[in-house]
C-alpha distance (Angstrom), angle and dihedral (degrees) to the residues before:
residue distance angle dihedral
X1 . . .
X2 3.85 . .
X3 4.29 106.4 .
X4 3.84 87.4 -115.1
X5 3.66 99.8 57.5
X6 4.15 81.5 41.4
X7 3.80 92.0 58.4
X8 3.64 95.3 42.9
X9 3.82 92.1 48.5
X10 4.16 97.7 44.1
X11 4.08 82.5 44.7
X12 3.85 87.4 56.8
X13 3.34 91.8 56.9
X14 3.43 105.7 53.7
X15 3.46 85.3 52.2
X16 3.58 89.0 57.2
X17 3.36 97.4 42.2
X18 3.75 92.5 46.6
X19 4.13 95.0 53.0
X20 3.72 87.1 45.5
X21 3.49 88.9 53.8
X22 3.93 86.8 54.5
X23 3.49 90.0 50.0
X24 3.86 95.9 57.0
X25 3.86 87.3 48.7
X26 3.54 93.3 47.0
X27 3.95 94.0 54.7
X28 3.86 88.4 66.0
X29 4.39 91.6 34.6
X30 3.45 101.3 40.1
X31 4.15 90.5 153.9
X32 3.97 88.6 54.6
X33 3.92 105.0 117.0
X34 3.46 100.7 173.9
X35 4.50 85.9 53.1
X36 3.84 87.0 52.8
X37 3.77 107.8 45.3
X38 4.37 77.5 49.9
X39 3.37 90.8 50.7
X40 4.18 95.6 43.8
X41 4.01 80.4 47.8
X42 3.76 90.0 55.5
X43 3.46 98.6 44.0
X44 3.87 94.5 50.3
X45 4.11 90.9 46.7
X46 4.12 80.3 46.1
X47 3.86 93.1 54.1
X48 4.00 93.2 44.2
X49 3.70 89.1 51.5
X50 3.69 98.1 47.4
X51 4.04 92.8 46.0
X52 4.14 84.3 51.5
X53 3.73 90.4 48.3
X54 3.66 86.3 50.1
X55 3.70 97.0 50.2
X56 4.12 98.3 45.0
X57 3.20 101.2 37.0
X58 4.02 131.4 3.5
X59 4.09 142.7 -36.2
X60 3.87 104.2 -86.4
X61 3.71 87.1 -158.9
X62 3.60 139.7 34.1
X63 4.13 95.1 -115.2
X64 4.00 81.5 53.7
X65 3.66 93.2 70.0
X66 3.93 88.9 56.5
X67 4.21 104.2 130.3
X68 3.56 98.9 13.9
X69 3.55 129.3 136.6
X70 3.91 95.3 -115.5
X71 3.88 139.4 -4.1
X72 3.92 99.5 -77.5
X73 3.80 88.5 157.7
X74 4.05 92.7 91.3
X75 3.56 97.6 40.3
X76 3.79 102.4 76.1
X77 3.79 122.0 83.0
X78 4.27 106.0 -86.6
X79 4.13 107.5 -109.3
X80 3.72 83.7 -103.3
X81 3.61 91.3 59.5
X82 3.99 107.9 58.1
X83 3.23 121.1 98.2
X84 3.82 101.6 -124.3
């Protein structure tokens, strides 16, 4: 895995992590504006990541490989299978 496709991927998920994190706290503080325009933010900067990802480099999940000219979803090393 080339370093910039490993920066953009451990990026996306801290994003991920980050909004889900958000989420959690939002489940108990569901009146907590400032929480959920973060966690909007997140999940927006989380979306734009994952579509770059998907355009450089390789679907991250099997509905990502939707329209494309073959089924790249398999042919990327598994998440257990990087070497992070």
């Amino acid at each position: 895995m080339h370093s910039e496709q490993m920066e953009l991927l451990k990026a996306l998920q801290a994003l991920q992590f980050s909004a889900f994190d958000f989420n959690l706290y939002l489940d108990t503080h569901p009146n907590d504006q400032r929480a959920l325009a973060e966690y909007s933010k997140l999940q927006r900067e989380a979306q734009c990541a994952g579509n770059a990802y998907n355009k450089s480099f390789s679907p991250l999940m099997a509905e990502d490989n939707i329209n494309q000219p073959c089924w790249k979803w398999a042919l990327e090393p598994w998440p257990w299978d990087i070497d992070y």
